[in-house]
N, C-alpha and C positions, 0 to 999 in steps of 0.2 A: 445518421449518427446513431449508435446503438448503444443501449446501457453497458455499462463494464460490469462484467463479473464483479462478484464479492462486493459491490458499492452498494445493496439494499442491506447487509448488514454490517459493511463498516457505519453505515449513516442510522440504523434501528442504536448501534452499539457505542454512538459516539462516545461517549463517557467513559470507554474503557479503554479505547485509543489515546493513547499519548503521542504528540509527533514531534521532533525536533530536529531543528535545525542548525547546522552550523556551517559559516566560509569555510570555503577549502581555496589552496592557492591557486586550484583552475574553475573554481565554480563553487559549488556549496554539496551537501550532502543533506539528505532528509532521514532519519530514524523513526521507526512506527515501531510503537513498544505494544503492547498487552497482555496480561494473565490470562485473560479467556480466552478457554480453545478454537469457539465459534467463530471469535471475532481474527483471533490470529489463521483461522484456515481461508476466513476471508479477503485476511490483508495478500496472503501466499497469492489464493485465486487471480484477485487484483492484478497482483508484480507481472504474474505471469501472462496475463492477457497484455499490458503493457509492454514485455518486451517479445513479446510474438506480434504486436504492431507497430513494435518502433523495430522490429528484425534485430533485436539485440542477442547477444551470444548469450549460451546460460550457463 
């Protein structure tokens, strides 16, 4: 198991992360908000490693 990109600073930044969530009629959605640049190049880094291993389209 290997760390995920961008998770040492969504986790230094928590506090500036907002997440939400809400149903959707086939499942739900998550929203990750923030003002800071750090934290939001972070969250990017994250998506990205996730859908290059979950082989999702971009």
């Amino acid at each position: 198991m290997r760390e995920m990109p961008g998770t040492q600073v969504m986790s230094r930044n928590k506090a500036l992360i907002r997440y939400t969530y809400a149903d959707l009629p086939r499942g739900g959605e998550v929203r990750i908000a923030t003002a800071d640049s750090a934290s939001l190049a972070a969250v990017r880094e994250f998506l990205l490693a996730q859908r290059g291993d979950h082989r999702a389209g971009h």
